[in-house]
VMD Tcl script that builds the backbone (N, CA, C; Angstrom):
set m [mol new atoms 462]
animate dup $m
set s [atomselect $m all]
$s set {name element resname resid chain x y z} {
  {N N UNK 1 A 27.380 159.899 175.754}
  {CA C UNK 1 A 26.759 158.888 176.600}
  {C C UNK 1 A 26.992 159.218 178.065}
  {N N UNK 2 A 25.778 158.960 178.991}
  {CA C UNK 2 A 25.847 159.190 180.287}
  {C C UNK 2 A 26.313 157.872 181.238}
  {N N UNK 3 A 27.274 157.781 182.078}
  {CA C UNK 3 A 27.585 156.622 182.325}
  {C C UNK 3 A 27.550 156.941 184.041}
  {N N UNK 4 A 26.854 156.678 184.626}
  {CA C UNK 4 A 26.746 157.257 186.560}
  {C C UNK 4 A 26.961 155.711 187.363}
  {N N UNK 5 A 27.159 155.949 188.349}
  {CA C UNK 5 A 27.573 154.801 189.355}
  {C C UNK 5 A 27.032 155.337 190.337}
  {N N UNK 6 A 25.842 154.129 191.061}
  {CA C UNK 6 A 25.166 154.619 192.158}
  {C C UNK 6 A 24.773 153.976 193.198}
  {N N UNK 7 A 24.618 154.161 194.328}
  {CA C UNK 7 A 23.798 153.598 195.148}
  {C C UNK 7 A 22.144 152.818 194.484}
  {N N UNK 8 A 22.013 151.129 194.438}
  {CA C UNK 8 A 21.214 150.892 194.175}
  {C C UNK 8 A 19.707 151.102 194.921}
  {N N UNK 9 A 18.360 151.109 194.249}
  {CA C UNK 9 A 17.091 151.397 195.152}
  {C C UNK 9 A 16.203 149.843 194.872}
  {N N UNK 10 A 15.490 150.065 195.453}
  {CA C UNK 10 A 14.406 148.781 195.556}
  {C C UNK 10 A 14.115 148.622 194.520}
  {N N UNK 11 A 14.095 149.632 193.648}
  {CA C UNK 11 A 13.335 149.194 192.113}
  {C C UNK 11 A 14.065 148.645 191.097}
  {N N UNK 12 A 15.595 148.631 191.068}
  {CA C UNK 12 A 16.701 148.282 190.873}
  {C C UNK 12 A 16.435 146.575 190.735}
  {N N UNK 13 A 15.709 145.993 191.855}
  {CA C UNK 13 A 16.372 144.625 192.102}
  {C C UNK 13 A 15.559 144.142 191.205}
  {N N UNK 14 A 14.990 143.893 190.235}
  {CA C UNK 14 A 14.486 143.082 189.227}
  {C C UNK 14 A 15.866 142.933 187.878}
  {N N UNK 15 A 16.339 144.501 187.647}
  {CA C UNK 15 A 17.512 144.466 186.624}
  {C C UNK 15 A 18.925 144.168 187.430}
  {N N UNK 16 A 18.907 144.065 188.468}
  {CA C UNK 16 A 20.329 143.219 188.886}
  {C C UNK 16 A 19.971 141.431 189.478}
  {N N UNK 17 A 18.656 141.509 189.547}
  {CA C UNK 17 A 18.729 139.770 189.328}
  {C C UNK 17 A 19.070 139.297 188.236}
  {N N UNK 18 A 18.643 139.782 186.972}
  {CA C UNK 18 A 18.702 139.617 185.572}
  {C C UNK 18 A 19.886 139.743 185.265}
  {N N UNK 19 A 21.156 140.444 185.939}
  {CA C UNK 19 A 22.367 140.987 185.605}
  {C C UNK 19 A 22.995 139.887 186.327}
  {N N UNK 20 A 22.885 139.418 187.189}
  {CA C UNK 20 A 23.426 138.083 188.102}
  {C C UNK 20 A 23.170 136.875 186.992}
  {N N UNK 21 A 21.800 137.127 186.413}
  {CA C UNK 21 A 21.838 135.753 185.941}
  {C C UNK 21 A 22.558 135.912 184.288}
  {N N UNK 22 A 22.618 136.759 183.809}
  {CA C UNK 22 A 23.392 137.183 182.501}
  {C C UNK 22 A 24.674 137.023 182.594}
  {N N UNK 23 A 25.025 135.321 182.927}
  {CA C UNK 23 A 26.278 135.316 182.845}
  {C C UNK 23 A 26.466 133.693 182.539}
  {N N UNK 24 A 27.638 133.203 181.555}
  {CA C UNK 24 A 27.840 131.948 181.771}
  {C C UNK 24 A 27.802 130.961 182.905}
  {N N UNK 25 A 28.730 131.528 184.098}
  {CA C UNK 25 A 28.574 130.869 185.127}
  {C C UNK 25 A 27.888 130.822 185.800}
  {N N UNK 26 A 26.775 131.717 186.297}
  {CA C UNK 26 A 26.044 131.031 186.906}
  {C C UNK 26 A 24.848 131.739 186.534}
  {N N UNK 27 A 24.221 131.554 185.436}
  {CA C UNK 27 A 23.067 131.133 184.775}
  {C C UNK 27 A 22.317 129.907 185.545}
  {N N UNK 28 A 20.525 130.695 185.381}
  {CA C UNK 28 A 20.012 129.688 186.187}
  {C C UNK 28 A 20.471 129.538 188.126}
  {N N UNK 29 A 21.068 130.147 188.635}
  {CA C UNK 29 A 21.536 130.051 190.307}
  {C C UNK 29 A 20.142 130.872 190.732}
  {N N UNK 30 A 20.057 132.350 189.922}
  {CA C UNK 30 A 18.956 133.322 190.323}
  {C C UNK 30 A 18.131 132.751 189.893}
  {N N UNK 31 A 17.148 133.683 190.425}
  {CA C UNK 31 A 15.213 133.426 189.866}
  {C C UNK 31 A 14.994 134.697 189.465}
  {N N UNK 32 A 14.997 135.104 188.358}
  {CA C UNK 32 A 14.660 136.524 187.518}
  {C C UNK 32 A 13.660 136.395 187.798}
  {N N UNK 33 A 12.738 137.413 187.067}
  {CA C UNK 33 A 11.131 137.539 186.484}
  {C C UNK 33 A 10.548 138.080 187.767}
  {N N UNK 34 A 9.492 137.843 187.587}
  {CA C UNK 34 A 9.013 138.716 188.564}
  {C C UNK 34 A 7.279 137.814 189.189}
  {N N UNK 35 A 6.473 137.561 190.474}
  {CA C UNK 35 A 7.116 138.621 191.431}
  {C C UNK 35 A 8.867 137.945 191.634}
  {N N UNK 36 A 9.153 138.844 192.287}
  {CA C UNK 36 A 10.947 138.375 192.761}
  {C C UNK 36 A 10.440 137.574 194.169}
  {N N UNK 37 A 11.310 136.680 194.481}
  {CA C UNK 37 A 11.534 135.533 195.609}
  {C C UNK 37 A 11.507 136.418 196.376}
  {N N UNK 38 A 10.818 136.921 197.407}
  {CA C UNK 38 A 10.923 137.996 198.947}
  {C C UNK 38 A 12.251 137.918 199.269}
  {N N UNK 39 A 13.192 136.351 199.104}
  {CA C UNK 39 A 14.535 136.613 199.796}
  {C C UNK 39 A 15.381 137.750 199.423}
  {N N UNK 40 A 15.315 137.967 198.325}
  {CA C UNK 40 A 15.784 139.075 197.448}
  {C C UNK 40 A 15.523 140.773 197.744}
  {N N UNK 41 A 14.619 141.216 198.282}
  {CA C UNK 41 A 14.128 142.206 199.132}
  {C C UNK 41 A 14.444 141.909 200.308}
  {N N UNK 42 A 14.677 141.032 201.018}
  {CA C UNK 42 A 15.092 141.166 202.723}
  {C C UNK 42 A 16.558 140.924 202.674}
  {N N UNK 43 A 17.523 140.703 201.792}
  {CA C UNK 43 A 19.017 140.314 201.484}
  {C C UNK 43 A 18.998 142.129 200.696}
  {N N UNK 44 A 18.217 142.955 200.326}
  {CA C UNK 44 A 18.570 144.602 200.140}
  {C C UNK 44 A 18.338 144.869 201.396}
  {N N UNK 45 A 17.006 144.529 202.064}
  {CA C UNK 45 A 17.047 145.513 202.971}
  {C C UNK 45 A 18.286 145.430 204.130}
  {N N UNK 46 A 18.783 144.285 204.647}
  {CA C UNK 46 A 19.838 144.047 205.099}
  {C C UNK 46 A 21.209 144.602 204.603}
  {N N UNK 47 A 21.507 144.652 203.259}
  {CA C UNK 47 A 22.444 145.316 202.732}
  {C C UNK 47 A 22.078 146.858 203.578}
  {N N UNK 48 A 20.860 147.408 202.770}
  {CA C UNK 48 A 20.660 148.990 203.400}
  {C C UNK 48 A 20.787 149.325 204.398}
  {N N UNK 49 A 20.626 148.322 205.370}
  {CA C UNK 49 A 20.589 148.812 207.216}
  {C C UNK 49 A 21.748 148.767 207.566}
  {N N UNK 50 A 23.030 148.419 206.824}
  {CA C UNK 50 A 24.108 148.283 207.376}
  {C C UNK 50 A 25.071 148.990 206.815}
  {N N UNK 51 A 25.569 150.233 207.658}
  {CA C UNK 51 A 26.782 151.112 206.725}
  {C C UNK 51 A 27.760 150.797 206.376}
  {N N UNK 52 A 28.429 149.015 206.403}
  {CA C UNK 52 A 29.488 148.717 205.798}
  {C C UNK 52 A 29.061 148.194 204.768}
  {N N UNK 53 A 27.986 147.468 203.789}
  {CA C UNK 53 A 27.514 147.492 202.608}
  {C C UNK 53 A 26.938 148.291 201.828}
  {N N UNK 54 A 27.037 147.840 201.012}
  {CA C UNK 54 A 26.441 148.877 199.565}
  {C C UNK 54 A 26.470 147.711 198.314}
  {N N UNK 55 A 24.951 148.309 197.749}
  {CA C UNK 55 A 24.813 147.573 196.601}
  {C C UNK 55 A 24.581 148.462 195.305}
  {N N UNK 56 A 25.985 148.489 194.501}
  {CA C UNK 56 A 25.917 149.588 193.439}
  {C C UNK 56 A 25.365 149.427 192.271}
  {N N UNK 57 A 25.162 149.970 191.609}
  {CA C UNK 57 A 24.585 150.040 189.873}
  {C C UNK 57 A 25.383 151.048 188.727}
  {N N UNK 58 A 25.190 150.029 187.725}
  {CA C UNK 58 A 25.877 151.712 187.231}
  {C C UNK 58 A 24.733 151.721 185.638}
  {N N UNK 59 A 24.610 153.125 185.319}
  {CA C UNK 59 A 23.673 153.167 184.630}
  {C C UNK 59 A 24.111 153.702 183.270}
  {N N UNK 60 A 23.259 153.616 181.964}
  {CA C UNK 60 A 24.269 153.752 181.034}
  {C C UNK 60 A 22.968 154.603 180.118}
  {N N UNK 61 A 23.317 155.869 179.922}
  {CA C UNK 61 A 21.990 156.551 179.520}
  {C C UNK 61 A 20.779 156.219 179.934}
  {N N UNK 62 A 20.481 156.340 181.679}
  {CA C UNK 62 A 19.379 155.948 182.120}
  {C C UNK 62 A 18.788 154.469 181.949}
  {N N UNK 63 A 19.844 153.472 181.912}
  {CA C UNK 63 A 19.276 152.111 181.518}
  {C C UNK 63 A 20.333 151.301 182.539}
  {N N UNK 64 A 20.359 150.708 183.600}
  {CA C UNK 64 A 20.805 150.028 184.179}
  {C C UNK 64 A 21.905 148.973 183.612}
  {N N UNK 65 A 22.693 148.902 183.558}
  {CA C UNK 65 A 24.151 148.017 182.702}
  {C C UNK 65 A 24.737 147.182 183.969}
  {N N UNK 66 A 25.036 147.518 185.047}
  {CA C UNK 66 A 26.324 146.821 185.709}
  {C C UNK 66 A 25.667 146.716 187.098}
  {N N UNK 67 A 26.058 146.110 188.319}
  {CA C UNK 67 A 26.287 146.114 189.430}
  {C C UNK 67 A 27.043 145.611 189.967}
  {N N UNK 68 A 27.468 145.505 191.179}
  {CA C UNK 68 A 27.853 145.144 191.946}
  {C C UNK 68 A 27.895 145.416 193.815}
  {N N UNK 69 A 28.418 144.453 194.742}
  {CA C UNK 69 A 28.234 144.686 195.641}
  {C C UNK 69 A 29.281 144.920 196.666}
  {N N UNK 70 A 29.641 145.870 197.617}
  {CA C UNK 70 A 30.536 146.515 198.198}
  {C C UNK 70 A 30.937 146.244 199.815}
  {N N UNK 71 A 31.716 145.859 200.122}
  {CA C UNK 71 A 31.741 145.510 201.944}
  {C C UNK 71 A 32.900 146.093 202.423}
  {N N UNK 72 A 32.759 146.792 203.012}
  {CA C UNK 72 A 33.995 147.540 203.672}
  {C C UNK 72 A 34.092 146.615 205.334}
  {N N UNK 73 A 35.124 145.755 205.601}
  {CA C UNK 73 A 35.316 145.043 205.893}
  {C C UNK 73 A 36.609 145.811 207.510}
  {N N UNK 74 A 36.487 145.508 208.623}
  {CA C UNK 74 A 37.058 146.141 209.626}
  {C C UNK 74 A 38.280 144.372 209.917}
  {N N UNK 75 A 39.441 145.380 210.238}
  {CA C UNK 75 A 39.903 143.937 210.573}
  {C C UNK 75 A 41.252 144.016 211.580}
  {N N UNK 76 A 41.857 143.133 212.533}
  {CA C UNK 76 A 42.841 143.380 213.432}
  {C C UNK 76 A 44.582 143.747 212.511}
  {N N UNK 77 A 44.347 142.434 211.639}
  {CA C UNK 77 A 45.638 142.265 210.444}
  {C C UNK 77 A 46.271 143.579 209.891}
  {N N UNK 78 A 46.837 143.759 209.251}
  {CA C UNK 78 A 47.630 145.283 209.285}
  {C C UNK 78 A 47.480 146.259 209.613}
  {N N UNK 79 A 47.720 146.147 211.487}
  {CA C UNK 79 A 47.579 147.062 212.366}
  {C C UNK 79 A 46.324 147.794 212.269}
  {N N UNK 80 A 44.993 146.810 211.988}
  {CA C UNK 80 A 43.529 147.390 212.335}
  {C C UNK 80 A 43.140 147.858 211.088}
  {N N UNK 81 A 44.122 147.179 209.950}
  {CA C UNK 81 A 42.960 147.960 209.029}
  {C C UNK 81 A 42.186 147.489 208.224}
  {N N UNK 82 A 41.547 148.455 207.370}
  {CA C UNK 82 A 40.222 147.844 206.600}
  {C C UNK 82 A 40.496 147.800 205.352}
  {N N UNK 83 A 39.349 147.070 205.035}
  {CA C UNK 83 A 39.457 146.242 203.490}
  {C C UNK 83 A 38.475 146.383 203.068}
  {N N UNK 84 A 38.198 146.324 201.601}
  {CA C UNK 84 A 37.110 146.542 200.513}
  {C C UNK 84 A 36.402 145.465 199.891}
  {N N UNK 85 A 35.916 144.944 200.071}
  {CA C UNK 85 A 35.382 143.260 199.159}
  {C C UNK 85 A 34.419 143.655 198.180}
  {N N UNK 86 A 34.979 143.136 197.190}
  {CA C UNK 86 A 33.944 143.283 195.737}
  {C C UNK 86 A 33.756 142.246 195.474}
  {N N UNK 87 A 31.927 142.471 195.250}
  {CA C UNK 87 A 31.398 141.254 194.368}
  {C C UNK 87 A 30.478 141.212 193.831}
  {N N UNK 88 A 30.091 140.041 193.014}
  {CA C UNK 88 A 29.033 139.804 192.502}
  {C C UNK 88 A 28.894 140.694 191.259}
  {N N UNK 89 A 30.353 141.064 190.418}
  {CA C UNK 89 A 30.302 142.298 189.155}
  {C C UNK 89 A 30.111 141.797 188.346}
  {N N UNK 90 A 29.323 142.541 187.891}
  {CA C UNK 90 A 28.095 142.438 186.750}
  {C C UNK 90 A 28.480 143.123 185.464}
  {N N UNK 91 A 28.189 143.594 184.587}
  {CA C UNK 91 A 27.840 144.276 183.314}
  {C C UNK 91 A 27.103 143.577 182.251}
  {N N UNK 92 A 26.187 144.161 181.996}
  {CA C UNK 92 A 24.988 143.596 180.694}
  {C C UNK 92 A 26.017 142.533 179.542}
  {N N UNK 93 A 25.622 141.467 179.316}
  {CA C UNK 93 A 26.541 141.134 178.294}
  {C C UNK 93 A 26.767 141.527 177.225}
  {N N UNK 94 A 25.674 142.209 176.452}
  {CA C UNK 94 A 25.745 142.793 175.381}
  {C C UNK 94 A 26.958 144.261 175.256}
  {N N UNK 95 A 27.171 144.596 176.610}
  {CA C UNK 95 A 28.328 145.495 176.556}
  {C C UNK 95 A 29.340 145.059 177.167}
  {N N UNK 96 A 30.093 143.930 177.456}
  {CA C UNK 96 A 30.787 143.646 178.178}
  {C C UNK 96 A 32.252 143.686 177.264}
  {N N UNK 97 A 33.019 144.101 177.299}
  {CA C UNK 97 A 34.941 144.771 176.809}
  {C C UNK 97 A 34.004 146.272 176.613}
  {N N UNK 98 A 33.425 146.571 176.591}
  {CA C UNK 98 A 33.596 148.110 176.178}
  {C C UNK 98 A 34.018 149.245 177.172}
  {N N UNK 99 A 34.700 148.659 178.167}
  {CA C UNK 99 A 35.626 149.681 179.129}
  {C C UNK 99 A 34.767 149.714 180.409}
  {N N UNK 100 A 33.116 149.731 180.862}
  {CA C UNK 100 A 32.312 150.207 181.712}
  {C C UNK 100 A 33.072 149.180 183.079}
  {N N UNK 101 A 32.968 147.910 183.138}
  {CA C UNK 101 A 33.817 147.042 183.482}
  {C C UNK 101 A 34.679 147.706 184.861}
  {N N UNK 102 A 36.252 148.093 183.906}
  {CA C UNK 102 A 37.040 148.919 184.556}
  {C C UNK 102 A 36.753 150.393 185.054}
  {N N UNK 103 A 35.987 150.763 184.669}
  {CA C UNK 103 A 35.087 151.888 185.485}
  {C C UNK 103 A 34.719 151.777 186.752}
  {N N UNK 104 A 33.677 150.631 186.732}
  {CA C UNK 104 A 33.247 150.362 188.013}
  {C C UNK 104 A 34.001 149.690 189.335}
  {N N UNK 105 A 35.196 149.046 188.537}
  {CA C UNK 105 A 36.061 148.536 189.290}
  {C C UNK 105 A 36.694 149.859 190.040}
  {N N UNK 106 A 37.407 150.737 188.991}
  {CA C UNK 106 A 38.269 152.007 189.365}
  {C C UNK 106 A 37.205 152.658 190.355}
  {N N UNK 107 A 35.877 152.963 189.838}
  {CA C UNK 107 A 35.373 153.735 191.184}
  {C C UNK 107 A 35.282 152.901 192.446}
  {N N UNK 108 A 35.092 151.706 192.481}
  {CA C UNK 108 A 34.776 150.516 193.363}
  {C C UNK 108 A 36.268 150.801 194.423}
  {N N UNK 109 A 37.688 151.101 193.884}
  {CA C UNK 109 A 38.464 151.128 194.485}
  {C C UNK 109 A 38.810 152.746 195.284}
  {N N UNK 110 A 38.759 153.253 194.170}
  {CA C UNK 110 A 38.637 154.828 195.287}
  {C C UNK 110 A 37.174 154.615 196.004}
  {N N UNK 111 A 36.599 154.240 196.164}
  {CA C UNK 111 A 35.267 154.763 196.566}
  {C C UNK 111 A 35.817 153.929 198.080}
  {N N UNK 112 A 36.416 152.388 198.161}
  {CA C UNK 112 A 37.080 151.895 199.260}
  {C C UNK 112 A 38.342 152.614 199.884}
  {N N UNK 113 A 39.104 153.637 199.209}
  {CA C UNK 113 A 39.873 154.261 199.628}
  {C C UNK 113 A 39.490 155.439 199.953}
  {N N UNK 114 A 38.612 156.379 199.604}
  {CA C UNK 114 A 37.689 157.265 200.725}
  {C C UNK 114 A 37.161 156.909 202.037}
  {N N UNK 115 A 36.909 155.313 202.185}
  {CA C UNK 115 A 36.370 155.137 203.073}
  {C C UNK 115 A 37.808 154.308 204.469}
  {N N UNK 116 A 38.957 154.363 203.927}
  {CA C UNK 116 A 39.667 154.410 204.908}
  {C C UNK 116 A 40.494 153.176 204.313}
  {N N UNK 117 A 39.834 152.123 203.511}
  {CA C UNK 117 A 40.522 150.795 203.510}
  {C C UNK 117 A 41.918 150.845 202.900}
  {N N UNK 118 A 42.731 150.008 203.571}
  {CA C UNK 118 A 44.528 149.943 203.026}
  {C C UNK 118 A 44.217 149.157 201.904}
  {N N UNK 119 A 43.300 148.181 201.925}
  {CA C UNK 119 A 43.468 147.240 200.587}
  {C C UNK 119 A 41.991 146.641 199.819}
  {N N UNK 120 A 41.978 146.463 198.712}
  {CA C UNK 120 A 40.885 145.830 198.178}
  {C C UNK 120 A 41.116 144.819 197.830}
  {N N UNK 121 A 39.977 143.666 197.948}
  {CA C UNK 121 A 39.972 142.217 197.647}
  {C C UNK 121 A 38.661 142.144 196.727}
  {N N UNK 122 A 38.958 140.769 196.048}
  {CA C UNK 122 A 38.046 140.296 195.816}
  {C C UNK 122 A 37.988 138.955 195.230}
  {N N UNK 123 A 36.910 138.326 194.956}
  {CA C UNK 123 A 37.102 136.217 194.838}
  {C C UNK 123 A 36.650 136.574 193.254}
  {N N UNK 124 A 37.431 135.372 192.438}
  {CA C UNK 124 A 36.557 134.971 190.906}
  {C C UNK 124 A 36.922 133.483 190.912}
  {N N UNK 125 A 35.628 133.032 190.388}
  {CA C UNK 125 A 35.566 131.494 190.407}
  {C C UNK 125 A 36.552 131.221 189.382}
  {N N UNK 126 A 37.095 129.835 189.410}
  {CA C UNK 126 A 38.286 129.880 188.530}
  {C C UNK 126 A 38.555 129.274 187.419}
  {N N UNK 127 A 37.047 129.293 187.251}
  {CA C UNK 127 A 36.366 129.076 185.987}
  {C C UNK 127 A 36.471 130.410 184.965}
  {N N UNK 128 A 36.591 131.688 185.747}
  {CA C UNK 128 A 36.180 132.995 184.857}
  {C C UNK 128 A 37.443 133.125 184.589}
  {N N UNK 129 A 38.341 132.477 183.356}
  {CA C UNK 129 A 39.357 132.669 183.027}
  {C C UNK 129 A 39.385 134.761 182.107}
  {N N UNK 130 A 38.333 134.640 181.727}
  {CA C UNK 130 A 38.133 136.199 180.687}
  {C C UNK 130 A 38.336 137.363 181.948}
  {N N UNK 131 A 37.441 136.840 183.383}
  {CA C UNK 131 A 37.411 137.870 184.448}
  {C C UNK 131 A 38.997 137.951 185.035}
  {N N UNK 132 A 39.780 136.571 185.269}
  {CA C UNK 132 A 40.880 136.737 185.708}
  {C C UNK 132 A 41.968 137.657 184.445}
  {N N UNK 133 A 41.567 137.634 183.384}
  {CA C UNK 133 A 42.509 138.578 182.713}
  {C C UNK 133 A 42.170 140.130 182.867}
  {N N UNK 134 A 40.954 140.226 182.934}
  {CA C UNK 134 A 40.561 141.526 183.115}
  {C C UNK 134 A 41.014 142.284 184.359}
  {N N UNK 135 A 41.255 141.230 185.789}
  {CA C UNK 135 A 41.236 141.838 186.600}
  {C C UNK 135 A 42.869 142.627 186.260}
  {N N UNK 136 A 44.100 141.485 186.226}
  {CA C UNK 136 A 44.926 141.508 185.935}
  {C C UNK 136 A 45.594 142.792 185.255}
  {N N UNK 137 A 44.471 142.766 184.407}
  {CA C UNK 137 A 45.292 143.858 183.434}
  {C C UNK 137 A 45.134 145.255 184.004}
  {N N UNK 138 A 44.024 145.249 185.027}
  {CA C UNK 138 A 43.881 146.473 185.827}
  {C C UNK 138 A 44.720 146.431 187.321}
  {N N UNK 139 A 45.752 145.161 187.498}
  {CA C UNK 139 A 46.607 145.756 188.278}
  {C C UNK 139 A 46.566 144.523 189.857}
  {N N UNK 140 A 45.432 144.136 189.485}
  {CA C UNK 140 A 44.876 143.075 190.249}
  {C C UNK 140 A 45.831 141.860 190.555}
  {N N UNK 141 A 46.812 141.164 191.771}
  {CA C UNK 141 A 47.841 140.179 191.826}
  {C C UNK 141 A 46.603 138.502 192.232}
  {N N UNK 142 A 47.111 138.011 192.159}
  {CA C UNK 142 A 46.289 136.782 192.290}
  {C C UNK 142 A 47.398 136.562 193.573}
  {N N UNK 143 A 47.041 136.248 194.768}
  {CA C UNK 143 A 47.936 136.675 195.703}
  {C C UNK 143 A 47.441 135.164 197.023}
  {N N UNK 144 A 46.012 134.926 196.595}
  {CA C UNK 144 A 45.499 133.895 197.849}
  {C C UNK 144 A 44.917 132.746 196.912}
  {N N UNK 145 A 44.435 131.510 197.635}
  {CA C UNK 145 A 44.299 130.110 197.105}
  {C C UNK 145 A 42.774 130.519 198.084}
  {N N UNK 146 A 41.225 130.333 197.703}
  {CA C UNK 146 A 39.976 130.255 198.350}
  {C C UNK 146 A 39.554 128.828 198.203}
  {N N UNK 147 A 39.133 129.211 199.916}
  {CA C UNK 147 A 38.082 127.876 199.820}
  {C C UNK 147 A 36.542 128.758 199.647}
  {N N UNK 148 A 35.327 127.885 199.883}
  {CA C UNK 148 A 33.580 127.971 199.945}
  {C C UNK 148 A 33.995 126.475 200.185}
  {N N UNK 149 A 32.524 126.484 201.368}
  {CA C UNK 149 A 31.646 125.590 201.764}
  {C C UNK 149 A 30.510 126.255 201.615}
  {N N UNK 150 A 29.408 125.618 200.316}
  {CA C UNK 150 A 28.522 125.804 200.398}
  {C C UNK 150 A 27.269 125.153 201.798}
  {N N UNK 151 A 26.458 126.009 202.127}
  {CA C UNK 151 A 25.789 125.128 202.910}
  {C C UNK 151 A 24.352 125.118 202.541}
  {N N UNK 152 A 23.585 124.140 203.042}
  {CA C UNK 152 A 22.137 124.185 202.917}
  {C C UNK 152 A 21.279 125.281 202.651}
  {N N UNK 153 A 20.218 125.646 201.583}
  {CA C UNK 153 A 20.020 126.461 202.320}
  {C C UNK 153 A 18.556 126.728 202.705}
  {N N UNK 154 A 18.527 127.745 203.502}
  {CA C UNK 154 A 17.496 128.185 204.933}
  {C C UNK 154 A 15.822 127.746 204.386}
}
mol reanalyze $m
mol bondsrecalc $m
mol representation Tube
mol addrep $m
């Protein structure tokens, strides 16, 4: 089996809306199907224009399985340095424990440590009791208390 991790393309965003919404929690938040909501193409192209994001995929014998999204984050706090924010991780449910998961995480973290960052973060609602074990077991400390304010939107 071929398993690649990549920089996502425009044609991508129909199988990572579908991958957003393939999930208990927040089922129904997206609008799958197609055409796609324009917001959804101007929230890539914004990702693309900016070299501290990235929106990844990972593909599983040429069939799209996972994503997620990447922010390399600049900051004053330990003496100027940078940080990695992961989110929005995905994997098809139909494969979800079969290891791809921690793959994308593991590249997700070297791929932030090539790029300079001292540390990687990332938020899980605290509802995803299955995600908080997973992270865990890959090494992950539960270390901060988050707020969100959702706001209106545009």
């Amino acid at each position: 089996m071929s398993f690649i991790i990549r920089d996502a393309t425009p044609s991508d965003l129909p199988t990572i809306i579908g991958l957003l919404d393939d999930d208990e929690q927040s089922r129904g938040r997206e609008l799958p199907g197609l055409p796609l909501d324009p917001r959804y193409r101007a929230a890539f192209e914004a990702i693309a224009a900016d070299p501290n994001q990235e929106l990844i995929v990972a593909e599983l014998d040429g069939t799209l399985v996972g994503t997620m999204q990447l922010t390399i984050i600049p900051g004053i706090a330990f003496r100027g340095a940078w940080r990695g924010q992961i989110e929005a991780v995905r994997i098809a449910s139909g494969l979800r424990g079969g290891g791809y998961g921690s793959r994308m995480i593991e590249w997700a973290v070297e791929h932030c440590r090539a790029r300079g960052c001292r540390m990687v973060q990332l938020m899980s609602m605290n509802t995803r009791t299955d995600a908080h074990r997973f992270y865990e077991r890959m090494g992950w400390k539960k270390s901060h208390f988050g707020f969100k304010l959702q706001l209106a939107e545009r």
